[in-house]
PDB file of N, CA, C and O in Angstrom:
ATOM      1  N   UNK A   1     130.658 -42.783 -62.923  1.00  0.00           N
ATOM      2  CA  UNK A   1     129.885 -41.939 -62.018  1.00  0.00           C
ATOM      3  C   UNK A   1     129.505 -42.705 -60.757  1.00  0.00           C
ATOM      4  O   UNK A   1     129.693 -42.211 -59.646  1.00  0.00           O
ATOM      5  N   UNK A   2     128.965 -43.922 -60.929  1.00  0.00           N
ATOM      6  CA  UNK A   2     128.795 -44.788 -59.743  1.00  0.00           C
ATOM      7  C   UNK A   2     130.044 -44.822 -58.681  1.00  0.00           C
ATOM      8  O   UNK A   2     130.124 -44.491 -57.498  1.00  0.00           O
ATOM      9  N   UNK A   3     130.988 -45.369 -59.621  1.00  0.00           N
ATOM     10  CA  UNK A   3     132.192 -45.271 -58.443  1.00  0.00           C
ATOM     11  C   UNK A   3     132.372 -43.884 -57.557  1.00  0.00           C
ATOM     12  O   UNK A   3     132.517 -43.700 -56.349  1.00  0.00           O
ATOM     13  N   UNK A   4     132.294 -42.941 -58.759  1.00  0.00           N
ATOM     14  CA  UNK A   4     132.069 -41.565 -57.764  1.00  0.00           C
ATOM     15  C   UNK A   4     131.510 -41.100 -56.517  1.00  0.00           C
ATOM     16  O   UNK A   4     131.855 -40.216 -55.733  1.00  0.00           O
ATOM     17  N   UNK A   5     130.448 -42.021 -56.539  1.00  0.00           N
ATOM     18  CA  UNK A   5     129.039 -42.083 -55.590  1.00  0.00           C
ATOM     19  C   UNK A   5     129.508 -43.283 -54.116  1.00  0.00           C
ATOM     20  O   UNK A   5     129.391 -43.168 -52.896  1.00  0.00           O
ATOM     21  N   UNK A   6     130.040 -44.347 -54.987  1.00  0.00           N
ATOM     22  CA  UNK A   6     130.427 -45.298 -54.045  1.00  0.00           C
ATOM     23  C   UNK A   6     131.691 -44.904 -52.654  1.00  0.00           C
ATOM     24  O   UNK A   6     131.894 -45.345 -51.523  1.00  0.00           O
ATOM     25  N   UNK A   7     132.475 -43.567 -53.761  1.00  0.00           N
ATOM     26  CA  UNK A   7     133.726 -43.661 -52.618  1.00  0.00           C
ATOM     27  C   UNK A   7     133.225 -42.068 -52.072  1.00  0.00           C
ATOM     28  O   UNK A   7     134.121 -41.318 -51.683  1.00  0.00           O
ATOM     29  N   UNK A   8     132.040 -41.659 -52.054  1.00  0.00           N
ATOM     30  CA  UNK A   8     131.802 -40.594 -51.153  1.00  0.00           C
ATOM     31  C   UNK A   8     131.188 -41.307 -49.991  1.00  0.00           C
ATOM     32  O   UNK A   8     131.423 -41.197 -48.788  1.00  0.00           O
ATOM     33  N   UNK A   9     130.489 -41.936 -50.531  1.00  0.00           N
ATOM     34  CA  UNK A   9     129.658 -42.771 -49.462  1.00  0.00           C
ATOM     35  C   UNK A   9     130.050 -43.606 -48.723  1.00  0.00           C
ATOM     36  O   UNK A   9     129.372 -44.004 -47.775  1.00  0.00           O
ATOM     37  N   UNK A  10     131.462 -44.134 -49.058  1.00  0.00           N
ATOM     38  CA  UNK A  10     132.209 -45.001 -47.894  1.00  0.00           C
ATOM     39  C   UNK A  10     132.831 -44.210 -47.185  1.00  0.00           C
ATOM     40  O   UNK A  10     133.215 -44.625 -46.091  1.00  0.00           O
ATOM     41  N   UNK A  11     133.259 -42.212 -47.755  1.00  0.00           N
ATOM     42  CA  UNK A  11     134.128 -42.215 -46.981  1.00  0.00           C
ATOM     43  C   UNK A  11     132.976 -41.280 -46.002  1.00  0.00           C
ATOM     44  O   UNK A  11     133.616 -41.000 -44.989  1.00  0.00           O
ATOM     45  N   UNK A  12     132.067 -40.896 -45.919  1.00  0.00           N
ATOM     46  CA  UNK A  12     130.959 -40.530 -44.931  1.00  0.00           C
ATOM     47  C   UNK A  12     130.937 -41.444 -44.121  1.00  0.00           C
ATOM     48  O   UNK A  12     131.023 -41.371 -42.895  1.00  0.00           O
ATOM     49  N   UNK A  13     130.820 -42.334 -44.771  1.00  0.00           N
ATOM     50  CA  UNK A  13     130.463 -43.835 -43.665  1.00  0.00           C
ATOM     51  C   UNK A  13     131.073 -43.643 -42.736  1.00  0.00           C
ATOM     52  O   UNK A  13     130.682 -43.345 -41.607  1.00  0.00           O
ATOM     53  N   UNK A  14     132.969 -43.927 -43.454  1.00  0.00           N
ATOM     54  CA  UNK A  14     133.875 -43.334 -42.270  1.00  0.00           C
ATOM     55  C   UNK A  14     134.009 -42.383 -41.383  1.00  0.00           C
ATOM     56  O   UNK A  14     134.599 -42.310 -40.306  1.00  0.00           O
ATOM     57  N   UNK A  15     133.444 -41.748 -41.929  1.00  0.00           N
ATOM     58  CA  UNK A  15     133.452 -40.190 -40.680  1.00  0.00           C
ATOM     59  C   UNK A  15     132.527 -40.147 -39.725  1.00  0.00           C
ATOM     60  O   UNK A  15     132.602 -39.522 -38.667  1.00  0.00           O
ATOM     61  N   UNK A  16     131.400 -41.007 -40.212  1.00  0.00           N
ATOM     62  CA  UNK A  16     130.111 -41.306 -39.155  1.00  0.00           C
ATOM     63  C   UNK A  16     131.090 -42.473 -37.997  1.00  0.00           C
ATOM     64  O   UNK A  16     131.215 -42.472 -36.772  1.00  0.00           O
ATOM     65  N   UNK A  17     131.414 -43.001 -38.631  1.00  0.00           N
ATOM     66  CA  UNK A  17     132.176 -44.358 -37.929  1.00  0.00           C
ATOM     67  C   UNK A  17     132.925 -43.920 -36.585  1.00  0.00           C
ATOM     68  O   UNK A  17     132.666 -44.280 -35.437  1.00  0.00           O
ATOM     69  N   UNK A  18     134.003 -42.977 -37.067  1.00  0.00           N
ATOM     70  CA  UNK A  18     134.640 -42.535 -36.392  1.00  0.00           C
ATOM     71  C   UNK A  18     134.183 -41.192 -35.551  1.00  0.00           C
ATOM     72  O   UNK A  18     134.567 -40.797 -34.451  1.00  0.00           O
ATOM     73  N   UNK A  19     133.375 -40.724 -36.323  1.00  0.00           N
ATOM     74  CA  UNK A  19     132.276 -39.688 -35.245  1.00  0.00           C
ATOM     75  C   UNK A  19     132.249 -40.282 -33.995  1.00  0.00           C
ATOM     76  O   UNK A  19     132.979 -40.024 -33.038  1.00  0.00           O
ATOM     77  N   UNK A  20     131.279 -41.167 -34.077  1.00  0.00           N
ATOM     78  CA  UNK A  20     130.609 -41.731 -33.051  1.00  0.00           C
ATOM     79  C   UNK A  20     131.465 -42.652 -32.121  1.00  0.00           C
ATOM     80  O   UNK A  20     131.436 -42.666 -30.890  1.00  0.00           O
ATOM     81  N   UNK A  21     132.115 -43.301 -32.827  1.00  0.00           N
ATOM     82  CA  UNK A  21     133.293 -43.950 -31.480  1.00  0.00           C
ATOM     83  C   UNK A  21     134.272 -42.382 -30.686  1.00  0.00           C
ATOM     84  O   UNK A  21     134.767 -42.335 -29.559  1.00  0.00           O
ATOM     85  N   UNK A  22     134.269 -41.579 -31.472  1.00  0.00           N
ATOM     86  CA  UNK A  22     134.955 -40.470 -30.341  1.00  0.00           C
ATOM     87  C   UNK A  22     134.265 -39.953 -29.658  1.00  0.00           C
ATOM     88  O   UNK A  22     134.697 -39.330 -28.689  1.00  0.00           O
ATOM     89  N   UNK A  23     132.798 -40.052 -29.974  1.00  0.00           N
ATOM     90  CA  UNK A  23     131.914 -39.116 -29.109  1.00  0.00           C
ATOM     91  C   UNK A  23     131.257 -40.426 -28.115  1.00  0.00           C
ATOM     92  O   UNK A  23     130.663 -40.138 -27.076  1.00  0.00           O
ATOM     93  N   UNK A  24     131.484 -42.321 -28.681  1.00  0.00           N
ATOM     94  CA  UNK A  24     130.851 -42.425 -27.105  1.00  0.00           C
ATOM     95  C   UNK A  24     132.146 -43.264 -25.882  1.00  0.00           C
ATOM     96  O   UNK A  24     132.138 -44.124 -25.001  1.00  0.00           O
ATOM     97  N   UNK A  25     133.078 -42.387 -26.523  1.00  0.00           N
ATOM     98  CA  UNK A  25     134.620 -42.361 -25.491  1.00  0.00           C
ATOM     99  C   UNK A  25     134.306 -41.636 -24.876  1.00  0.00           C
ATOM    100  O   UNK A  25     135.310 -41.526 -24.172  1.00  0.00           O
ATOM    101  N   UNK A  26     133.335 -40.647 -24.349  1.00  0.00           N
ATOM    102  CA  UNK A  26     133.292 -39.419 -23.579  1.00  0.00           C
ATOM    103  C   UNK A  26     132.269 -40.045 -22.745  1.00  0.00           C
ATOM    104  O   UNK A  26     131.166 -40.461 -23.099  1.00  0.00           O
ATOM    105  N   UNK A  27     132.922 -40.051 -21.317  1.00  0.00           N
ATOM    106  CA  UNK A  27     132.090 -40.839 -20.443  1.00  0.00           C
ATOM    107  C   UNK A  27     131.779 -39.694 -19.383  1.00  0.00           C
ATOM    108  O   UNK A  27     131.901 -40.110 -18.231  1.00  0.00           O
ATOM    109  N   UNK A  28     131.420 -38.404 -19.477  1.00  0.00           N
ATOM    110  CA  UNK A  28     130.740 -37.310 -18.691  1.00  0.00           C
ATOM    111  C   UNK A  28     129.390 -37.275 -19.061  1.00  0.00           C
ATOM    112  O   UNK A  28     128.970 -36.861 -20.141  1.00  0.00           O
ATOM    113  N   UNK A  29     128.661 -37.761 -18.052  1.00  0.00           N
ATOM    114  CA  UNK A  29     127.007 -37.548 -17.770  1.00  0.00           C
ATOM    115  C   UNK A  29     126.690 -35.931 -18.923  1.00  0.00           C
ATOM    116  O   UNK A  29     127.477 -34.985 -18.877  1.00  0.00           O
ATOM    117  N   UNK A  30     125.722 -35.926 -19.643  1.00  0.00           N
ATOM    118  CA  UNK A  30     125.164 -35.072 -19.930  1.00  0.00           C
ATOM    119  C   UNK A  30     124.857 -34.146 -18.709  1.00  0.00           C
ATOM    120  O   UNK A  30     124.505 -34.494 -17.582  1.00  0.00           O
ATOM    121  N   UNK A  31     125.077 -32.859 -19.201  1.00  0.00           N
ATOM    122  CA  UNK A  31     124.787 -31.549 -17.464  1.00  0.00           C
ATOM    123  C   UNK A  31     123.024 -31.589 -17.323  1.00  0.00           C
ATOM    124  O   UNK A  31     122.136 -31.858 -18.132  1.00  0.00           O
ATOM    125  N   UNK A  32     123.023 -31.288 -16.260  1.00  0.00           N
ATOM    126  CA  UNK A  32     121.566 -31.223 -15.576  1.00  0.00           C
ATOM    127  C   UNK A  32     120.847 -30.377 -16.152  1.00  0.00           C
ATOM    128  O   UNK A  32     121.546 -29.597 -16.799  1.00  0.00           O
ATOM    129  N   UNK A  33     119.376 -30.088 -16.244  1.00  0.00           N
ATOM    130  CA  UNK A  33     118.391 -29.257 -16.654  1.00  0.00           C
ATOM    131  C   UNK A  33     118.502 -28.438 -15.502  1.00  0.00           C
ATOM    132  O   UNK A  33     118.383 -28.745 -14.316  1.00  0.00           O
ATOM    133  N   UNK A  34     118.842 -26.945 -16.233  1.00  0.00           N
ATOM    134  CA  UNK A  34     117.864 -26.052 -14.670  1.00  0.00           C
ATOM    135  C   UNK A  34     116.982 -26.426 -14.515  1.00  0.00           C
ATOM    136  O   UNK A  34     116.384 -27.263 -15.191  1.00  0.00           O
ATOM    137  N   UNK A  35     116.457 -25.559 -12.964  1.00  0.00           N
ATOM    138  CA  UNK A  35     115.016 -26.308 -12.381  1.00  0.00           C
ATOM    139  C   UNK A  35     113.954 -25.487 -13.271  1.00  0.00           C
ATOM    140  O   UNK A  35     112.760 -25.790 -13.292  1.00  0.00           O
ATOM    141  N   UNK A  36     114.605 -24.223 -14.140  1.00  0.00           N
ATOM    142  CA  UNK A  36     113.545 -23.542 -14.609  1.00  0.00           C
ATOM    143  C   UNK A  36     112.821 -24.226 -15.593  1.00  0.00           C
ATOM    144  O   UNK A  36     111.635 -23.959 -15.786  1.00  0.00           O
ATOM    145  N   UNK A  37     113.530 -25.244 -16.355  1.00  0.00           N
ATOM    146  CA  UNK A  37     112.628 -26.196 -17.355  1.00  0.00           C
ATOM    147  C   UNK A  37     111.922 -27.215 -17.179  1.00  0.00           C
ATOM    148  O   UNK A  37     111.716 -28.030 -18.079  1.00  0.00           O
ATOM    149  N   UNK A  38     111.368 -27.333 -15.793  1.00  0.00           N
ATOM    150  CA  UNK A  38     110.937 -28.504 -15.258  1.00  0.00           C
ATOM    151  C   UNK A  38     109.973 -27.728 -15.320  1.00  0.00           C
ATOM    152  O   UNK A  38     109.985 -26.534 -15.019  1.00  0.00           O
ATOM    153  N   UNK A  39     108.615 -28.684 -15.918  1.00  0.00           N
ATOM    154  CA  UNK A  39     107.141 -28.125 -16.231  1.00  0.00           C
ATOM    155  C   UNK A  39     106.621 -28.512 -14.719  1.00  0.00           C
ATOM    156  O   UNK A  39     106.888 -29.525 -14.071  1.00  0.00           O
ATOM    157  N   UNK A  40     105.829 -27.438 -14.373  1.00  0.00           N
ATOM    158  CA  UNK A  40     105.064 -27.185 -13.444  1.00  0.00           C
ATOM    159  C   UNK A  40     103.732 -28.601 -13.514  1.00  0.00           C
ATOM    160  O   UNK A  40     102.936 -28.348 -14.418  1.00  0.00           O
ATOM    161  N   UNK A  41     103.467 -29.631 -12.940  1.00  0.00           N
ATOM    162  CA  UNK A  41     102.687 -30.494 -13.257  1.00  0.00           C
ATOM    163  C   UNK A  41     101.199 -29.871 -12.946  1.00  0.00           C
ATOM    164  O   UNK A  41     100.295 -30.174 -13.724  1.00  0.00           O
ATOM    165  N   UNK A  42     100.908 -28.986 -11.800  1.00  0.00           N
ATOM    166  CA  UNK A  42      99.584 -28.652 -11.783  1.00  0.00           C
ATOM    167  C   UNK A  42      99.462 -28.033 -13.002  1.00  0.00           C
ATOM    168  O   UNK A  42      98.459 -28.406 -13.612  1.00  0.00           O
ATOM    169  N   UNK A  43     100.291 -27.025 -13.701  1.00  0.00           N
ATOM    170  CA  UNK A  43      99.725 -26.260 -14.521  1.00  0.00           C
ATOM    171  C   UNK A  43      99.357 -26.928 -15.692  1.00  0.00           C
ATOM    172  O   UNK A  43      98.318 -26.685 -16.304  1.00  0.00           O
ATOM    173  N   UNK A  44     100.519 -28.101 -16.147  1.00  0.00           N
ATOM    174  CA  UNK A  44     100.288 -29.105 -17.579  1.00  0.00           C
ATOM    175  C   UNK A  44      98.610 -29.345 -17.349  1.00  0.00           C
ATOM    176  O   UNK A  44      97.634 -29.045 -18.037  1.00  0.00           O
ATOM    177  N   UNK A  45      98.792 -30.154 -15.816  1.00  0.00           N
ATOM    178  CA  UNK A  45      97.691 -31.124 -15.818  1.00  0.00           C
ATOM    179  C   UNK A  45      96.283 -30.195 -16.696  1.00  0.00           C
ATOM    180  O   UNK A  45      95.606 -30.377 -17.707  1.00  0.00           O
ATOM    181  N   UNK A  46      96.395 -28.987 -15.423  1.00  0.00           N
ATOM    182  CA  UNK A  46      95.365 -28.369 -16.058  1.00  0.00           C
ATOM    183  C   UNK A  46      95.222 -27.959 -17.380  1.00  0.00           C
ATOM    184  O   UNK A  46      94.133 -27.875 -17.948  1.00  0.00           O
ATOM    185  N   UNK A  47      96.426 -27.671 -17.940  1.00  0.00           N
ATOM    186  CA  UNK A  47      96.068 -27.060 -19.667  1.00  0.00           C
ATOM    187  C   UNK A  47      95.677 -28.567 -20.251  1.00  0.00           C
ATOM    188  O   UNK A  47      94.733 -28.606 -21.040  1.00  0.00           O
ATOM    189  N   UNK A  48      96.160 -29.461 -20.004  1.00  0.00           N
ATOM    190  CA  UNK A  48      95.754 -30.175 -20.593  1.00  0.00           C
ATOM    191  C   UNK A  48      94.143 -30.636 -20.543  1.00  0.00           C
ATOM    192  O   UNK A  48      93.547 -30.844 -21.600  1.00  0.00           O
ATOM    193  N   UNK A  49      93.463 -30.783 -19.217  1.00  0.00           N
ATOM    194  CA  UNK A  49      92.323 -31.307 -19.041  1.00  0.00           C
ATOM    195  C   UNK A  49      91.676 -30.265 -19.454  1.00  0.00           C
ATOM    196  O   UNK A  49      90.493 -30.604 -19.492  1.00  0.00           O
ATOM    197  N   UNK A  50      91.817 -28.842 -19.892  1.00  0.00           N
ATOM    198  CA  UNK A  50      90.990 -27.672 -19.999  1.00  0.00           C
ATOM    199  C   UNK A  50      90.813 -28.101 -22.100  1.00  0.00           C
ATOM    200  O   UNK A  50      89.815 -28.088 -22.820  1.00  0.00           O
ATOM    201  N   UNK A  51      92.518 -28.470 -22.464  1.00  0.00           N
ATOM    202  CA  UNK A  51      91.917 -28.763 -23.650  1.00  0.00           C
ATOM    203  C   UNK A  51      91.274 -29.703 -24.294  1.00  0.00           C
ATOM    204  O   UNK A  51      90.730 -29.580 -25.391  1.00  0.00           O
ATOM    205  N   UNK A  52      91.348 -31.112 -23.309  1.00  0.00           N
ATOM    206  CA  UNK A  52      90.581 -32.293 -23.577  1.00  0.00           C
ATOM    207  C   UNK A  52      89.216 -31.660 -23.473  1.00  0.00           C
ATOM    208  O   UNK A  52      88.515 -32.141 -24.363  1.00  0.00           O
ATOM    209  N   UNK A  53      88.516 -30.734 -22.715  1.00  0.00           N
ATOM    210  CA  UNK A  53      87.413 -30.405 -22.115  1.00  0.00           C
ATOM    211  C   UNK A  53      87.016 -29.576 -23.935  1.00  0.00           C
ATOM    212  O   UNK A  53      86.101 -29.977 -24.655  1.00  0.00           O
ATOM    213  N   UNK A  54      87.934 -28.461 -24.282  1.00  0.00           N
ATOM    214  CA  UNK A  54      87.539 -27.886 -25.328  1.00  0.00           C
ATOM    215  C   UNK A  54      87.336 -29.588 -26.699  1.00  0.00           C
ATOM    216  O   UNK A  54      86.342 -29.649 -27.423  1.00  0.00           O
ATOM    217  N   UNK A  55      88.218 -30.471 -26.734  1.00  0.00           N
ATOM    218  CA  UNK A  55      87.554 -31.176 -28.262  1.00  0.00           C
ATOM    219  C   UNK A  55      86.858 -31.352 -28.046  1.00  0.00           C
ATOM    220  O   UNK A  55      86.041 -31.160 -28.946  1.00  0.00           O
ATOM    221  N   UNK A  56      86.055 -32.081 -26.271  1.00  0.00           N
ATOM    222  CA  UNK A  56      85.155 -32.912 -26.246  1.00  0.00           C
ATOM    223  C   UNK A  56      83.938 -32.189 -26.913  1.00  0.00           C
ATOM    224  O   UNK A  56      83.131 -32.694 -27.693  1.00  0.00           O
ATOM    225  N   UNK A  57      83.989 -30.180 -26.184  1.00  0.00           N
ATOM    226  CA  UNK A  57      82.696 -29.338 -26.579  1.00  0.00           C
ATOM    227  C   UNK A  57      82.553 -29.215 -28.370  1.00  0.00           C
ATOM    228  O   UNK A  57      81.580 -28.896 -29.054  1.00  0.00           O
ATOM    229  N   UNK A  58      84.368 -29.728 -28.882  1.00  0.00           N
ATOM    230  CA  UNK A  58      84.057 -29.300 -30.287  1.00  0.00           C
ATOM    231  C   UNK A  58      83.762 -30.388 -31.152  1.00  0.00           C
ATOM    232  O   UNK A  58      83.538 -30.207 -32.349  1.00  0.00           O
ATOM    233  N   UNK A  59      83.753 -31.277 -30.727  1.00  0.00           N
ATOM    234  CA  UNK A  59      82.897 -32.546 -30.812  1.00  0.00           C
ATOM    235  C   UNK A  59      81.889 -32.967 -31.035  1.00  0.00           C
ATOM    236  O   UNK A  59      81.615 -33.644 -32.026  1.00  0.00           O
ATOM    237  N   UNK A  60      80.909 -32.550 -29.879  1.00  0.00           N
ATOM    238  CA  UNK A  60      79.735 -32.029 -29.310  1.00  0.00           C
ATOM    239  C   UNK A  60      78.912 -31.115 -30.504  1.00  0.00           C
ATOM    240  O   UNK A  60      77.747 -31.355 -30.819  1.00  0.00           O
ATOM    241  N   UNK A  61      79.638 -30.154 -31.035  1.00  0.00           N
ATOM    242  CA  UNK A  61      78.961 -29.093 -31.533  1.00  0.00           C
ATOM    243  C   UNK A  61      79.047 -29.116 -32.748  1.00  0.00           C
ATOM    244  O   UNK A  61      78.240 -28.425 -33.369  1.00  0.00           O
ATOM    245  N   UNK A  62      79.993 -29.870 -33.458  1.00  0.00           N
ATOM    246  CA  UNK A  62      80.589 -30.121 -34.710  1.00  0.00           C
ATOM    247  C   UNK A  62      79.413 -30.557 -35.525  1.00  0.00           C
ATOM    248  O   UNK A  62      78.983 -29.827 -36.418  1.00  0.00           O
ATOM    249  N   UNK A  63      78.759 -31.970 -35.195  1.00  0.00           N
ATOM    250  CA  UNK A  63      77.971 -32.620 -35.941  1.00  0.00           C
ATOM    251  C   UNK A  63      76.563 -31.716 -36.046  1.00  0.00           C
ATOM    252  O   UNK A  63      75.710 -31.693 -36.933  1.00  0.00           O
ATOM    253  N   UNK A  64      76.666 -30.969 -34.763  1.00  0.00           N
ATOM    254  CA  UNK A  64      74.770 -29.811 -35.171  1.00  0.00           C
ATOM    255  C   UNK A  64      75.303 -28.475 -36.009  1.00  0.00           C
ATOM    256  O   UNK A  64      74.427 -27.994 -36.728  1.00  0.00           O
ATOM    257  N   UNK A  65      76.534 -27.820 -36.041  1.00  0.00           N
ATOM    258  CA  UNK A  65      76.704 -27.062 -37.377  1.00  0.00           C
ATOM    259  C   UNK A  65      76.710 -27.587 -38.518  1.00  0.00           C
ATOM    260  O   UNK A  65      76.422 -27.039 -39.582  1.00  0.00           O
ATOM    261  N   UNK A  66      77.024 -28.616 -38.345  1.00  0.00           N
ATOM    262  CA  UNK A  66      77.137 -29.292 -40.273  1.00  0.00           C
ATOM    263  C   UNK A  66      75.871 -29.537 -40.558  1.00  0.00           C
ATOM    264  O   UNK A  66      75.508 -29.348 -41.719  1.00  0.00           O
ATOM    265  N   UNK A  67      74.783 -30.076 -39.429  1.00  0.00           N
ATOM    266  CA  UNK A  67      73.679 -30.790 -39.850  1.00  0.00           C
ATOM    267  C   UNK A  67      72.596 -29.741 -40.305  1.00  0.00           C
ATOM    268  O   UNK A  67      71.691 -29.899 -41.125  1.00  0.00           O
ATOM    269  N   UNK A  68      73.052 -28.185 -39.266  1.00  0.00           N
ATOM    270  CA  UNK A  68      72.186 -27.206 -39.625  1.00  0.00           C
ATOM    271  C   UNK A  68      72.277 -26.367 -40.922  1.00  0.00           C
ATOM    272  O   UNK A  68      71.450 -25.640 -41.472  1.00  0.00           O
ATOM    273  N   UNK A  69      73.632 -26.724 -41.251  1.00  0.00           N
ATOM    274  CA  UNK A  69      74.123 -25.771 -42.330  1.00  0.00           C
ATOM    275  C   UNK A  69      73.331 -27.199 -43.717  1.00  0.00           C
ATOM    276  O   UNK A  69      73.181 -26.923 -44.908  1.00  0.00           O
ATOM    277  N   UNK A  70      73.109 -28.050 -43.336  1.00  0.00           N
ATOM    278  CA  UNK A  70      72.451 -28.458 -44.826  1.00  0.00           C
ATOM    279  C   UNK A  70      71.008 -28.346 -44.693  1.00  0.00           C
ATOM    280  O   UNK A  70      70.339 -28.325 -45.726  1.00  0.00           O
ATOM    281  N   UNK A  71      70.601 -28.294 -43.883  1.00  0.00           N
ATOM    282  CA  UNK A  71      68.881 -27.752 -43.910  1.00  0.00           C
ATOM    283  C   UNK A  71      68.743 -26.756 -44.640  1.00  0.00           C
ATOM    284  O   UNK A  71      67.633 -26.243 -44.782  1.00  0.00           O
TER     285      UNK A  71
END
């Protein structure tokens, strides 16, 4: 059974082997991103600082619900 195991696995090996030397023979640049997937930086910036702004409030508020809920 081992041997069974041994000569699948060499011959994957091989196919990975040879995968990859045919695929990095291909010397064409990956194609460009449309411009439509280029994230808008004002808008990131802002979602982002709007959600840093929300942990900080849930942060903030976290430790006086727990503290009120054991009173």
């Amino acid at each position: 059974m081992d041997s069974f195991i041994d000569g699948w696995m060499r011959a994957i090996r091989w196919l990975l082997l040879v995968l990859s030397l045919s695929l990095g023979c291909q010397s064409s640049p990956p194609p460009a991103l449309p411009s439509a997937y280029v994230p808008d930086l004002r808008t990131t910036a802002f979602q982002s600082q709007r959600a840093w702004a929300d942990l900080v409030r849930l942060t903030e508020i976290g430790p006086r619900v727990i503290g009120s809920q054991g009173n």
